[in-house]
C-alpha positions as CSV (number, residue, x, y, z in Angstrom):
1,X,122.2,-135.3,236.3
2,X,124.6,-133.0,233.9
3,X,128.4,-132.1,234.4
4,X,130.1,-129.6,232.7
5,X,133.1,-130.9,230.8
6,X,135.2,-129.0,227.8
7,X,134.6,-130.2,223.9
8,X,137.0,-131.0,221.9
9,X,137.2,-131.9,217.6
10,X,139.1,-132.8,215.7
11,X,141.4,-130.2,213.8
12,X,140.3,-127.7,216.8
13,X,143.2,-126.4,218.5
14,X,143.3,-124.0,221.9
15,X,146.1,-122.6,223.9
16,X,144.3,-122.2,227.0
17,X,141.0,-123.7,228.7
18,X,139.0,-120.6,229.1
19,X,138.9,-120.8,225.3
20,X,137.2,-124.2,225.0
21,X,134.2,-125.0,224.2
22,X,131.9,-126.7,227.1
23,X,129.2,-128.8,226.8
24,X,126.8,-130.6,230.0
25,X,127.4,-134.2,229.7
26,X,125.3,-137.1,231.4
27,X,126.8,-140.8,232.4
28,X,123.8,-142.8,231.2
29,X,122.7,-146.6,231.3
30,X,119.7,-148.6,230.5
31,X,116.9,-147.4,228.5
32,X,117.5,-143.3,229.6
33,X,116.6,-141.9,226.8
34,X,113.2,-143.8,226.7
35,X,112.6,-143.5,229.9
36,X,112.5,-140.2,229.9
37,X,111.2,-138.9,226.2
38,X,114.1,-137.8,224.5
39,X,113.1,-139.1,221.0
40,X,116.1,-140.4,219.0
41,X,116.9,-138.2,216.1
42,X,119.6,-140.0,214.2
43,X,121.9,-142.8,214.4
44,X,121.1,-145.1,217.6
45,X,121.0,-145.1,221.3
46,X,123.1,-147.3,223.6
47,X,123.2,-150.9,223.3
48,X,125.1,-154.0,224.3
49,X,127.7,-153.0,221.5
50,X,129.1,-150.3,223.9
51,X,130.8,-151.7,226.9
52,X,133.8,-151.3,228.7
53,X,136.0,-153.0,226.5
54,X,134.8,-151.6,223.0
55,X,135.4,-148.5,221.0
56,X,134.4,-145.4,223.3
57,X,130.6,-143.9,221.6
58,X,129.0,-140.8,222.6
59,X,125.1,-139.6,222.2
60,X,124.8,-135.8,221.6
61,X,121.9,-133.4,221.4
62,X,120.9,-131.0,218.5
63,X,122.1,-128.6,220.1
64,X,125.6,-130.1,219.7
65,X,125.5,-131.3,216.6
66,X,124.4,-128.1,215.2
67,X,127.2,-126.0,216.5
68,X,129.9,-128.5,216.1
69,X,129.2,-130.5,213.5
70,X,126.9,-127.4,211.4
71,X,127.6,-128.9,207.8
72,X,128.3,-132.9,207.9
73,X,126.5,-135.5,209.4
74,X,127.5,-136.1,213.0
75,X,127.1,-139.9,212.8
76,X,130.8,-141.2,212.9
77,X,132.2,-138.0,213.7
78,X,134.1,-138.1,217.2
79,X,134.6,-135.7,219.8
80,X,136.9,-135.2,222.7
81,X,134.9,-134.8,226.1
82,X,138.0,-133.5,228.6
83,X,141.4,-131.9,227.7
84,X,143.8,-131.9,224.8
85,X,146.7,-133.3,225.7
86,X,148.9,-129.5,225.6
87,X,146.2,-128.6,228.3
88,X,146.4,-131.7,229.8
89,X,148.4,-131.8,233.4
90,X,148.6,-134.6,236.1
91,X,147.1,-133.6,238.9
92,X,144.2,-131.7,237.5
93,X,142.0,-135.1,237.9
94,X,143.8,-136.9,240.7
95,X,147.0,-137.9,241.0
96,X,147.8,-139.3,238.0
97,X,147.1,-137.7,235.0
98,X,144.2,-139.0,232.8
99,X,144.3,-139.2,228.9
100,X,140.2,-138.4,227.3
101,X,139.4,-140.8,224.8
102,X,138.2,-139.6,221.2
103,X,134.5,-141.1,221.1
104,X,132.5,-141.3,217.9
105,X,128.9,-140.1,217.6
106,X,126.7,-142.9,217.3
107,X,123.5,-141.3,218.1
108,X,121.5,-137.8,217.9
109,X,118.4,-136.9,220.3
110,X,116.5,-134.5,220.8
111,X,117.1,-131.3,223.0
112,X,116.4,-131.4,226.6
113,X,116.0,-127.9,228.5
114,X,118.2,-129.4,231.6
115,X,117.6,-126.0,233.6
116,X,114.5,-125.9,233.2
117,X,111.6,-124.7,230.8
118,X,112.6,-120.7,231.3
119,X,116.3,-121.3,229.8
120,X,117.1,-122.3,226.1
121,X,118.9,-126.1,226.0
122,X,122.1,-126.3,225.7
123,X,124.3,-128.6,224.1
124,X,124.6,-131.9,226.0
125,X,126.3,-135.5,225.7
126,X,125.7,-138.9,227.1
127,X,128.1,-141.3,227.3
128,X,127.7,-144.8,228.4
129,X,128.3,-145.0,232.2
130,X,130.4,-148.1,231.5
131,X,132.7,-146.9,229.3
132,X,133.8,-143.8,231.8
133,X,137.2,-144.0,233.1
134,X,136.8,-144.0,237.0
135,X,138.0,-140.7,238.4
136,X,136.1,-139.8,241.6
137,X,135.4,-135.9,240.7
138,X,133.2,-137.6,237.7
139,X,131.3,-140.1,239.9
140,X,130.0,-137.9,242.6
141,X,126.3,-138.6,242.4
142,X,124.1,-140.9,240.9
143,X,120.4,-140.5,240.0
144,X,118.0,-142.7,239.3
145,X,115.1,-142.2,236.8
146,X,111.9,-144.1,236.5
147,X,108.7,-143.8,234.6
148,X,105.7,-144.8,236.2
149,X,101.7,-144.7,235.8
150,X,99.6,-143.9,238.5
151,X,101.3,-141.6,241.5
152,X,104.9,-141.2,241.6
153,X,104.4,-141.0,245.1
154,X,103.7,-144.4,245.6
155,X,107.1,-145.5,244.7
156,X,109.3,-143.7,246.7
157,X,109.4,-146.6,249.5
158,X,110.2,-149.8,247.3
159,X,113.3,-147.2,245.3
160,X,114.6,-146.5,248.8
161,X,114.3,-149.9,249.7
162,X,115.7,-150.8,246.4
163,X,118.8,-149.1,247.0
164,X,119.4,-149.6,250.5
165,X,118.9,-152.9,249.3
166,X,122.7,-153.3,247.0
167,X,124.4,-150.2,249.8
168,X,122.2,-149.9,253.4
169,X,125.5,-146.8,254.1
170,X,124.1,-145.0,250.6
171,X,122.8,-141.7,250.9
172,X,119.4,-140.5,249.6
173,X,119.8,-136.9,248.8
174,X,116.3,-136.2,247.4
175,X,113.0,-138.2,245.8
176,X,111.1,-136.2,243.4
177,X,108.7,-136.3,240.7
């Protein structure tokens, strides 16, 4: 599940946000990008390096890289996923404001067509869900993603049960293949 979220780089200025650059981002854990395909590229994926407490990484597509990062190598680059700080108000994300942290590129994958297989990707980021600064209006909804063999079908009663399991109150918006 993809938000949309300005992109900042470094040296890249703007005077208001209807200039800025947005990319979809994803909050992301586990083995995601396994899970579901998306073949690693360059660099690495997420790994018990990046936690809450370490330097803040970010995972972007080709797509991405390409248009922001068109004639160096992404890996070690960082990016600003949010606002620069003359944009930046409090209030916009809460009460208080919030400060975006630079995050370095520590990984490339492959381009995923998010809207589906009629619309060209678009670029996208992934950032560890553990290193996201809690603001409700970023963790709205959470999806779970798993690969199985055989019907997908047959799962659906032990992942409700699964989640009902940690939060019997937690909604179940939708189970699809």
């Amino acid at each position: 599940n993809s938000m949309g979220m300005p992109v900042l780089t470094r040296g890249a200025s703007y005077e208001n946000l209807q200039d800025m650059p947005f990319t979809q981002y994803s909050l992301v854990m586990g083995d995601y990008f396994r899970t579901l395909g998306i073949e690693l590229r360059a660099g690495r994926v997420f790994d018990g390096r990046d936690a809450a407490t370490t330097e803040p990484v970010v995972i972007i597509n080709q797509t991405l890289a390409k248009r922001h990062f068109p004639d160096v190598d992404p890996i070690g680059q960082t990016l600003m996923l949010g606002l620069p700080e003359n944009l930046n108000r409090p209030g916009l994300l809460g009460a208080e404001r919030v400060d975006f942290p630079w995050l370095t590129v520590v990984g490339v994958v492959d381009d995923v067509r998010q809207e589906g297989f009629h619309q060209e990707p678009t670029a996208q980021a992934y950032v560890p869900y553990v290193q996201v600064p809690v603001f409700p209006q970023m963790l709205t909804r959470l999806m779970l993603v798993a690969r199985t063999q055989g019907d997908p079908a047959d799962l659906i009663a032990s992942a409700r049960q699964a989640v009902w399991s940690i939060d019997r109150d937690q909604p179940i918006a939708r189970i699809g293949p």
